[in-house]
SERO-4910 file (N, C-alpha, C, O; in steps of 0.05 Angstrom, whole numbers):
BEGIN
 pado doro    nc1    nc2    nc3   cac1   cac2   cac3    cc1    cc2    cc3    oc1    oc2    oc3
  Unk    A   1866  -5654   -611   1871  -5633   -592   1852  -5610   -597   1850  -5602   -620
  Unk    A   1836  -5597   -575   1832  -5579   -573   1844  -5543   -570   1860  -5536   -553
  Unk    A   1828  -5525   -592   1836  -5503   -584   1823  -5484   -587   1801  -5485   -598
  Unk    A   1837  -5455   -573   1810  -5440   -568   1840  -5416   -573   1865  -5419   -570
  Unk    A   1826  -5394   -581   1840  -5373   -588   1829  -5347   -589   1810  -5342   -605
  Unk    A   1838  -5330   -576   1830  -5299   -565   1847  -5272   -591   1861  -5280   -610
  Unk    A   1842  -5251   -587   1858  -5234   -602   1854  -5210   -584   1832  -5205   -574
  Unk    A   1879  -5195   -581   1886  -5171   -573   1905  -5153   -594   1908  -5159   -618
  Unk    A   1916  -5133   -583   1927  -5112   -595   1949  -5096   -577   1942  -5091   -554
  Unk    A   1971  -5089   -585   1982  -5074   -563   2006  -5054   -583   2019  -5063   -602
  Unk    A   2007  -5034   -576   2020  -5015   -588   2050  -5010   -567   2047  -5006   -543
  Unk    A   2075  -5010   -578   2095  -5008   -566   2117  -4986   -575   2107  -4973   -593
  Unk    A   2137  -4979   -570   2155  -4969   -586   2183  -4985   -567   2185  -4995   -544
  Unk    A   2200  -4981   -588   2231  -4997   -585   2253  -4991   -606   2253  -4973   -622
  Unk    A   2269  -5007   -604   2290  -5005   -628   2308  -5025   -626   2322  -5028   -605
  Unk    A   2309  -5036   -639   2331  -5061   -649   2355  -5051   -665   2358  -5045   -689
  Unk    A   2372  -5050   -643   2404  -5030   -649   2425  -5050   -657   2446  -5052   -644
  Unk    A   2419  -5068   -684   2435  -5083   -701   2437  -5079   -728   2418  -5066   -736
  Unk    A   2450  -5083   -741   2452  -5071   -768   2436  -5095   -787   2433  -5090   -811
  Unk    A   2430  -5111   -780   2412  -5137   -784   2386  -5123   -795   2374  -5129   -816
  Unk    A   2377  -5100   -775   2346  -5089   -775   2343  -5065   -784   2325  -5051   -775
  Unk    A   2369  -5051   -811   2360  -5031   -821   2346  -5013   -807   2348  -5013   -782
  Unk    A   2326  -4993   -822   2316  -4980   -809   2303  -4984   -789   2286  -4967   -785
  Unk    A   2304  -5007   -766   2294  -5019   -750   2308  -5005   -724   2299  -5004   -701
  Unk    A   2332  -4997   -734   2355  -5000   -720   2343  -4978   -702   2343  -4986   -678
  Unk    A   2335  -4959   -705   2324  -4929   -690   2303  -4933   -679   2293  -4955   -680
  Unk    A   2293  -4917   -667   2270  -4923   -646   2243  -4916   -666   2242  -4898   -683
  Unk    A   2222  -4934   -660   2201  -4933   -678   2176  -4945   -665   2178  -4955   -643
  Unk    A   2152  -4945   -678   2137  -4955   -659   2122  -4976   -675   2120  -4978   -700
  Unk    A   2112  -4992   -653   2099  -5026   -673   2071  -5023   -661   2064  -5015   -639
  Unk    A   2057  -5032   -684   2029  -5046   -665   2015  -5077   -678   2001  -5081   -698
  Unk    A   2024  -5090   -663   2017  -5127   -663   1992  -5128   -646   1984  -5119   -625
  Unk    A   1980  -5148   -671   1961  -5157   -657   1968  -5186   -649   1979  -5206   -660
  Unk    A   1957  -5181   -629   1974  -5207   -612   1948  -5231   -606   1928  -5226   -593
  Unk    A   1953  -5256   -618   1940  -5285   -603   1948  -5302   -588   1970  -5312   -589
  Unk    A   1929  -5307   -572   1935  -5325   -546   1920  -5352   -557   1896  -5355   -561
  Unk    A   1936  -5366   -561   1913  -5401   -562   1923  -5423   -539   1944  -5433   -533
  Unk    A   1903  -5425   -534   1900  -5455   -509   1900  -5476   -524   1896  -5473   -548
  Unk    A   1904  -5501   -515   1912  -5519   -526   1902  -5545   -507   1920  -5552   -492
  Unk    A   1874  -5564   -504   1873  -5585   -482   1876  -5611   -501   1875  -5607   -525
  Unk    A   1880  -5631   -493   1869  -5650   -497   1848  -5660   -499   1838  -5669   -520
  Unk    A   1837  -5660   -467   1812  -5656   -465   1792  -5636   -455   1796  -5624   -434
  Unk    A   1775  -5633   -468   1745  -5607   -454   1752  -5601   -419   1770  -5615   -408
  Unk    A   1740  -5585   -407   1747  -5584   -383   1715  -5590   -364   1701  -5600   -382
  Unk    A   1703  -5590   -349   1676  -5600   -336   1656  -5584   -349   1633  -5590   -345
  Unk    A   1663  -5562   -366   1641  -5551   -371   1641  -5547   -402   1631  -5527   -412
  Unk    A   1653  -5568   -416   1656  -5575   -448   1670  -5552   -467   1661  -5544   -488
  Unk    A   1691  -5543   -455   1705  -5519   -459   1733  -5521   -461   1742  -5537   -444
  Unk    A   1749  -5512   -475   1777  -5509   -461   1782  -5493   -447   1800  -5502   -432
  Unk    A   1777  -5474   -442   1771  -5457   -424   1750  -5425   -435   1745  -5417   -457
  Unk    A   1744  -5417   -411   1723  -5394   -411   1736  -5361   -433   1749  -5341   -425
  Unk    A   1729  -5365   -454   1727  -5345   -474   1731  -5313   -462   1742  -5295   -475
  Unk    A   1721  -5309   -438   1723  -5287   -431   1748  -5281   -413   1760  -5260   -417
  Unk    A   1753  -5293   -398   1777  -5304   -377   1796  -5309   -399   1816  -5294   -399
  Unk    A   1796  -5322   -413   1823  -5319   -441   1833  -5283   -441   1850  -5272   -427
  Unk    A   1815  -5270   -461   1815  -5253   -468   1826  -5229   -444   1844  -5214   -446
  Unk    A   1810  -5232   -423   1818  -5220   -394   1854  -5222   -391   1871  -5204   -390
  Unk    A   1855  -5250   -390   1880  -5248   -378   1904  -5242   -411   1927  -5237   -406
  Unk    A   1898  -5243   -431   1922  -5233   -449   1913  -5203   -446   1933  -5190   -453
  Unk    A   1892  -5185   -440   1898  -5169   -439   1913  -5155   -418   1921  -5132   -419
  Unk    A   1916  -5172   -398   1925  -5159   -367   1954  -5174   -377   1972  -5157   -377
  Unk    A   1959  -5190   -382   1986  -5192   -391   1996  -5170   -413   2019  -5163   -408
  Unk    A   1984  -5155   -437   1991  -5137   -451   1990  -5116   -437   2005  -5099   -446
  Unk    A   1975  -5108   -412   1973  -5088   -405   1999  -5075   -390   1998  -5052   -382
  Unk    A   2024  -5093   -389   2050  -5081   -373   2067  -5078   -408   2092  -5078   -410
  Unk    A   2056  -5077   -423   2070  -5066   -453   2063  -5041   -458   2076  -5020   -459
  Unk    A   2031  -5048   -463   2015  -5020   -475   2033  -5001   -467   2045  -4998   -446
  Unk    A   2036  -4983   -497   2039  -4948   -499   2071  -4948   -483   2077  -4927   -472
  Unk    A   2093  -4972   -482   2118  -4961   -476   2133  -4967   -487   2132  -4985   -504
  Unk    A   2155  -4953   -477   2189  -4959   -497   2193  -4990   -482   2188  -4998   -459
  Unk    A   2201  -5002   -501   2214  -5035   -486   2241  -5026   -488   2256  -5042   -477
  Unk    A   2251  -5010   -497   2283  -5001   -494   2285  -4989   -463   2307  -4987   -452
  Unk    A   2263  -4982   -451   2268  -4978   -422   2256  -4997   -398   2263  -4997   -374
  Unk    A   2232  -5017   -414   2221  -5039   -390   2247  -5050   -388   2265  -5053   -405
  Unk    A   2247  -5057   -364   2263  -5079   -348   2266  -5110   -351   2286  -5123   -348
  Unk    A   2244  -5118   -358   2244  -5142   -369   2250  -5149   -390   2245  -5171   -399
  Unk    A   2265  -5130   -404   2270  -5126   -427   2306  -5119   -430   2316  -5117   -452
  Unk    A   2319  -5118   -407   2343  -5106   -399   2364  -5130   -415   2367  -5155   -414
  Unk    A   2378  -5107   -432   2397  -5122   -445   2396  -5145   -468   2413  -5160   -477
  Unk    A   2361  -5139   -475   2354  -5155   -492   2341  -5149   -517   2322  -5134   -517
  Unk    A   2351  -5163   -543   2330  -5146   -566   2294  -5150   -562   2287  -5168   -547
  Unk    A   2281  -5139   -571   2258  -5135   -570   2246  -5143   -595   2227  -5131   -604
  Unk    A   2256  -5162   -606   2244  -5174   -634   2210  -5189   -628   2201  -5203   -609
  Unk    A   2200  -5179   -654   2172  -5202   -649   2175  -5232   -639   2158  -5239   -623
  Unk    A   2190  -5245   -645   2201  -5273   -621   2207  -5260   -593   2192  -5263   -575
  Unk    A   2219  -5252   -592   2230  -5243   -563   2199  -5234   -541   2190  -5244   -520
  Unk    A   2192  -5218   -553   2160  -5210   -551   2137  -5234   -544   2125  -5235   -523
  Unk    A   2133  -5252   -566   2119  -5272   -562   2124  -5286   -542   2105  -5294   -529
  Unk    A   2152  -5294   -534   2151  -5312   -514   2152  -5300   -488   2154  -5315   -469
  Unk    A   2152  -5266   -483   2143  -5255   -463   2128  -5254   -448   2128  -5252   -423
  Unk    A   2101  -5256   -477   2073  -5251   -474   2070  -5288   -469   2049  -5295   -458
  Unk    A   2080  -5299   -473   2074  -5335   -465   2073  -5344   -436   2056  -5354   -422
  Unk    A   2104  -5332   -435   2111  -5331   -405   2096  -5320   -383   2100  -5326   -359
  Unk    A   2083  -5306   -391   2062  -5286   -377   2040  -5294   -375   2032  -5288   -352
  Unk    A   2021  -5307   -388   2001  -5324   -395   2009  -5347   -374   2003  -5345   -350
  Unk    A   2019  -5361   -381   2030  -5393   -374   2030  -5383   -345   2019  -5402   -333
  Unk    A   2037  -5361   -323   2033  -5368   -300   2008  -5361   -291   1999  -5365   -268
  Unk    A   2000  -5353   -306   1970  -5356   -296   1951  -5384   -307   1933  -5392   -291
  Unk    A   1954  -5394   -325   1941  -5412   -340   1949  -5446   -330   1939  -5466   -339
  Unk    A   1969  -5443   -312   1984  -5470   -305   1961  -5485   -282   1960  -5509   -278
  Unk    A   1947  -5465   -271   1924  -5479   -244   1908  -5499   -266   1902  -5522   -260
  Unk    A   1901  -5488   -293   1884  -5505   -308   1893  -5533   -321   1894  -5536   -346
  Unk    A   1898  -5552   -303   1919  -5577   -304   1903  -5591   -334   1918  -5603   -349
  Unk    A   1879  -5588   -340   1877  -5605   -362   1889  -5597   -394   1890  -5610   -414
  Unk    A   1900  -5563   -387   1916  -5548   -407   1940  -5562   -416   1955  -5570   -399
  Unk    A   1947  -5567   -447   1966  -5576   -446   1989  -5559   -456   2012  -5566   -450
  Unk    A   1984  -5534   -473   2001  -5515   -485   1982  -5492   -492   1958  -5487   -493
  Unk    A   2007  -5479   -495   1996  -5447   -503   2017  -5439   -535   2039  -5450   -541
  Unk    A   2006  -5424   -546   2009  -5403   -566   2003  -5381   -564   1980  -5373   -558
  Unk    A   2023  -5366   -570   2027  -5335   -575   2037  -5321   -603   2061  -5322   -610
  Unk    A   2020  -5310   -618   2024  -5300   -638   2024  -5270   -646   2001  -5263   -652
  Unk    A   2042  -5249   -647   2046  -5229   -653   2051  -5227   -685   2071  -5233   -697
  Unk    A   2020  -5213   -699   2028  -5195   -730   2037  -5176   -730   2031  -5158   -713
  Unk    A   2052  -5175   -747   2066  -5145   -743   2058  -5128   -765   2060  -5104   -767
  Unk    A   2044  -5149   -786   2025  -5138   -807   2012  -5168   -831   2020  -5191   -834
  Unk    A   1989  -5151   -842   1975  -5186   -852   1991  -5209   -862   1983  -5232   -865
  Unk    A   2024  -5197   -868   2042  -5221   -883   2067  -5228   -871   2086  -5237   -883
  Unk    A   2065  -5220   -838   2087  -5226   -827   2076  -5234   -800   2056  -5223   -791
  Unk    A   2089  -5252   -785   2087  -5253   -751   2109  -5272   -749   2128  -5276   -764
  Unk    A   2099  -5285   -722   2120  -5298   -708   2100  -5306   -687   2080  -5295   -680
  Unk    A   2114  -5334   -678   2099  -5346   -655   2117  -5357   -641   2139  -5360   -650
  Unk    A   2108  -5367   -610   2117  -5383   -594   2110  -5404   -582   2090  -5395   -570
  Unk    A   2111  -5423   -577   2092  -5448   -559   2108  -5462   -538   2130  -5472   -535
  Unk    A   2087  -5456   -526   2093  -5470   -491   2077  -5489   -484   2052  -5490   -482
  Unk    A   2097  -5507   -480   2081  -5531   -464   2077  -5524   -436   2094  -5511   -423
  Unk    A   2053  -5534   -426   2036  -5535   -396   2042  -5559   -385   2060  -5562   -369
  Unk    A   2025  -5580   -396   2021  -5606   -387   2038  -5624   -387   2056  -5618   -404
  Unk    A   2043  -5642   -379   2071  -5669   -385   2098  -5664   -380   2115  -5682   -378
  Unk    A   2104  -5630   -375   2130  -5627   -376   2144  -5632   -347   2130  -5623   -329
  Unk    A   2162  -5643   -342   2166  -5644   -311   2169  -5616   -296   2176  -5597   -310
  Unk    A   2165  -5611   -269   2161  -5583   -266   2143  -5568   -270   2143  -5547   -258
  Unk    A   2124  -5574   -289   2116  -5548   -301   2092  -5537   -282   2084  -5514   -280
  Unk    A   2080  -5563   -268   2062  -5558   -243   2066  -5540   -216   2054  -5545   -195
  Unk    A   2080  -5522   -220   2101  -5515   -189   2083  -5498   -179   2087  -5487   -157
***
């Protein structure tokens, strides 16, 4: 399998109001650097998994409805913790509808650091899944 992998950054603030997350618990602010990886089987017509720049483009236009806010007040966020998982598969979900036209794609990865010895990831299948063409 092929893969190709981009890096961004996005700065947020939130709070995880469980006693689980310690000082987590209060409002604070994070900054993840966040990866997007594509995933083909095969190359696509132009010996690529896809275009390096167009990656990078679209996780940033997907980070760009995060950048610089409280996720204790986004909406897409309503009623839900805001943990680095929770996050990643945001930022997946977000990706994936844009990335689904590229039928030879078979999955995606999303990886948020929250620093050099911690992250969290998510993976989404594209390809094979029933549905997933819609």
């Amino acid at each position: 399998m092929f893969s190709l992998t981009v890096r961004d950054h996005v700065m947020i603030a939130h709070s995880l109001p469980r006693p689980a997350f310690g000082p987590a618990q209060g409002l604070h602010g994070a900054t993840f650097v966040v990866e997007l990886t594509v995933r083909a089987e095969a190359l696509d017509a132009n010996s690529t998994v896809m275009d390096i720049g167009e990656a990078s483009e679209l996780l940033s236009a997907v980070l760009d409805g995060l950048r610089y806010r409280n996720l204790d007040e986004h909406p897409d966020f309503t009623g839900r913790l805001t943990t680095t998982e929770v996050l990643a598969q945001h930022i997946a979900v977000g990706a994936a509808e844009h990335l689904r036209r590229l039928e030879h794609l078979a999955a995606i990865e999303v990886t948020l650091r929250e620093n050099p010895d911690a992250w969290a990831s998510y993976t989404l299948a594209l390809a094979g899944v029933p549905g997933s063409r819609g």
